[in-house]
C-alpha positions in Angstrom: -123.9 136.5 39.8 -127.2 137.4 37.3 -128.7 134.0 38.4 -128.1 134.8 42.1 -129.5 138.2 42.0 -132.2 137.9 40.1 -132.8 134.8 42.8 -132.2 136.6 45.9 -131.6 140.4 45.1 -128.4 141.9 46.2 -128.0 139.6 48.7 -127.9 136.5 46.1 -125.5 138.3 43.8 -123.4 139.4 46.8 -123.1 135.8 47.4 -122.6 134.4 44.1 -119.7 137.0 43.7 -117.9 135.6 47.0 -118.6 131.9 46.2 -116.7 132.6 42.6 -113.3 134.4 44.6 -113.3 132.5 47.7 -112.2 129.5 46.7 -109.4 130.9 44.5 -108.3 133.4 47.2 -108.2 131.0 49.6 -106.2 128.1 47.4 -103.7 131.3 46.5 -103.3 131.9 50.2 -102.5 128.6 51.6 -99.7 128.0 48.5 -98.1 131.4 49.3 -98.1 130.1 52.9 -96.4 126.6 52.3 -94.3 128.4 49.8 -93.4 131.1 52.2 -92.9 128.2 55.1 -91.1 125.4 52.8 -89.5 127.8 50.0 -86.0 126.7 51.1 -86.5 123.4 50.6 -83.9 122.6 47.8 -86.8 119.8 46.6 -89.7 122.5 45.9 -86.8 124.8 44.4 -86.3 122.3 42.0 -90.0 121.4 41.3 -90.7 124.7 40.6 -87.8 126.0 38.7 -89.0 122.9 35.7 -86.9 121.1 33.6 -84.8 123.2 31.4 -85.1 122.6 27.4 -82.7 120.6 25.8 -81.0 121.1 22.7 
């Protein structure tokens, strides 16, 4: 956000600040969506649950 600021004022940093949470916020929505869409799926229950530890 510095670099892009001090490149292109408020604009750059503006920028820079989107183009570090876009891409996270947008890989976090899709996942809740397929999650919220395919969360019944006994398969991705189990994927997501892990293996339990064994003793």
């Amino acid at each position: 956000m510095v670099f892009g600021a001090q490149l292109r004022g408020i604009a750059g940093g503006v920028a820079a600040f989107a183009g570090l949470l876009l891409p996270a916020t947008l890989i976090m929505t899709v996942l809740a969506i397929i999650y919220a869409r395919f969360g019944e799926l006994e398969l991705l229950r189990r994927s997501l649950a892990g293996t339990p530890a064994r003793r």
